[in-house]
C-alpha positions in Angstrom: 113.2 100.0 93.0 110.3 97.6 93.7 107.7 96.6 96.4 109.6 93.3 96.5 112.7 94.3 97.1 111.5 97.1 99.6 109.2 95.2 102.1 111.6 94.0 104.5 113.1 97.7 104.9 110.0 99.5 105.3 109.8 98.0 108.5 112.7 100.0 109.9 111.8 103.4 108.5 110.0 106.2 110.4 106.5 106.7 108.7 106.8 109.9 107.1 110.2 108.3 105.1 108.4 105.1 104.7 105.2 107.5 103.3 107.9 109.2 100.3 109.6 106.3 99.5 106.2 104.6 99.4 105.4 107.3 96.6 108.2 106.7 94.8 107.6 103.1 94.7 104.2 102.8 94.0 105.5 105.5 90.7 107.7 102.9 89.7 106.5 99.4 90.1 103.1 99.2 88.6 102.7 95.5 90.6 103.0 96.5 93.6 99.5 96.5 95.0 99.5 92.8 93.8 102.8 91.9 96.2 101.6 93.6 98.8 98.4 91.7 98.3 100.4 88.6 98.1 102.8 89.3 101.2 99.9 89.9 102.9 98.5 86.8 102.5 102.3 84.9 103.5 102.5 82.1 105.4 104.8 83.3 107.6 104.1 86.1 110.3 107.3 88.3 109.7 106.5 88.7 106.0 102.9 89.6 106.8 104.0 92.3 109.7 106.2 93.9 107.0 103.6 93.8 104.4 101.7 95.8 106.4 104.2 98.4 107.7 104.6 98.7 103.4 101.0 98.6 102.8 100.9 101.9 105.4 104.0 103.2 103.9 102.4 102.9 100.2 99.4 105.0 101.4 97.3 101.4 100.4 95.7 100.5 103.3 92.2 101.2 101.9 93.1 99.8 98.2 93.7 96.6 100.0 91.0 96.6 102.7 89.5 92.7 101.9 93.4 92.0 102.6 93.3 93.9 105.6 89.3 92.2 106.6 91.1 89.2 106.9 93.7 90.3 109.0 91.7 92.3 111.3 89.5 88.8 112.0 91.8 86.1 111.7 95.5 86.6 112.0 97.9 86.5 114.6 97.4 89.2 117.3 100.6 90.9 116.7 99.1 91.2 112.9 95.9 92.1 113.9 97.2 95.3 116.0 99.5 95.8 113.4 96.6 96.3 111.2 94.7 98.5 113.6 97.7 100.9 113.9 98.0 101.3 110.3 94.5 101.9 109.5 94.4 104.7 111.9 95.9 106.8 108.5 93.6 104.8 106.3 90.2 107.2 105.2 87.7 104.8 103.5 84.5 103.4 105.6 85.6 100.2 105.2 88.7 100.4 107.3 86.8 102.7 109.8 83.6 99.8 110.3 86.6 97.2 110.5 88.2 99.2 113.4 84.8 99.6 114.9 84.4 95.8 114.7 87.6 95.7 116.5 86.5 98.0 119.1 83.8 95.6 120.2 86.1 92.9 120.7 86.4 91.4 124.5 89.3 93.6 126.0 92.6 92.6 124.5 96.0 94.7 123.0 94.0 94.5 119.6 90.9 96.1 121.1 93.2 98.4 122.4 95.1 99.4 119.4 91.5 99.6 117.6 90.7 102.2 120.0 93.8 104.7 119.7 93.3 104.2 115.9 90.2 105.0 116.1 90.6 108.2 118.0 93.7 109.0 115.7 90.9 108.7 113.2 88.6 111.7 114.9 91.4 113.9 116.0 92.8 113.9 112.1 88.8 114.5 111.0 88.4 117.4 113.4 92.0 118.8 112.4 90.8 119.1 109.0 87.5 120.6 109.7 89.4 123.1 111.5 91.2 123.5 108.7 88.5 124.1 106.2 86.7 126.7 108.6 90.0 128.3 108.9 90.6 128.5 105.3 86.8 129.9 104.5 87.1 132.2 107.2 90.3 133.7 105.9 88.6 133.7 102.1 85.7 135.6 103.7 88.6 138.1 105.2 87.2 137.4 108.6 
């Protein structure tokens, strides 16, 4: 089982199966951050679109996020809000400023999909602060 061999059929899968098997593989084929990184980079647009659904699936969005720059300035607009959806489950600041950059983009479907990632973004921060203040407030045995 390796990235290779897996990057085509991630495509199909529903996130939360492509997020396991993504585990799995990423347990298994210590190279696959560099094929991603290479499929990413592929010449042709179907190879890049499932590079991305596998860099999402592999939880690697923010290990790749020069990779994903790129994209979010320069590819093919299908790519581009490809990218956007994805990094709506990234966490790092770098994704987050590239989605803001997006954001400020003339209207467009990228712009768009940079702004429902973006609040995907805030409603999965405010979940887990409401989480937190759950979770101390039951410690406190409020």
């Amino acid at each position: 089982l390796h990235a290779e061999e897996m990057l085509h059929r991630f495509e199909t899968l529903r996130p939360r199966t492509r997020r396991k098997l993504g585990r799995v593989v990423m347990k298994v084929d210590p190279e696959a951050l560099d094929r991603i990184r290479d499929a990413l980079r592929h010449p042709v647009l179907k190879n890049r679109l499932a590079a991305i659904a596998t860099a999402d699936a592999f939880a690697a969005v923010d290990l790749l996020a020069e990779s994903f720059r790129h994209i979010s300035r320069e590819d093919h607009q299908e790519a581009r809000i490809r990218a956007a959806k994805v990094m709506s489950n990234a966490e790092s600041d770098d994704t987050l400023s590239m989605l803001r950059e997006m954001v400020q983009l003339p209207e467009s479907p990228v712009r768009d999909a940079a702004v429902e990632a973006l609040q995907k973004r805030e409603r999965a921060v405010q979940g887990r602060r409401h989480a937190v203040k759950f979770t101390a407030s039951a410690a406190e045995g409020n």
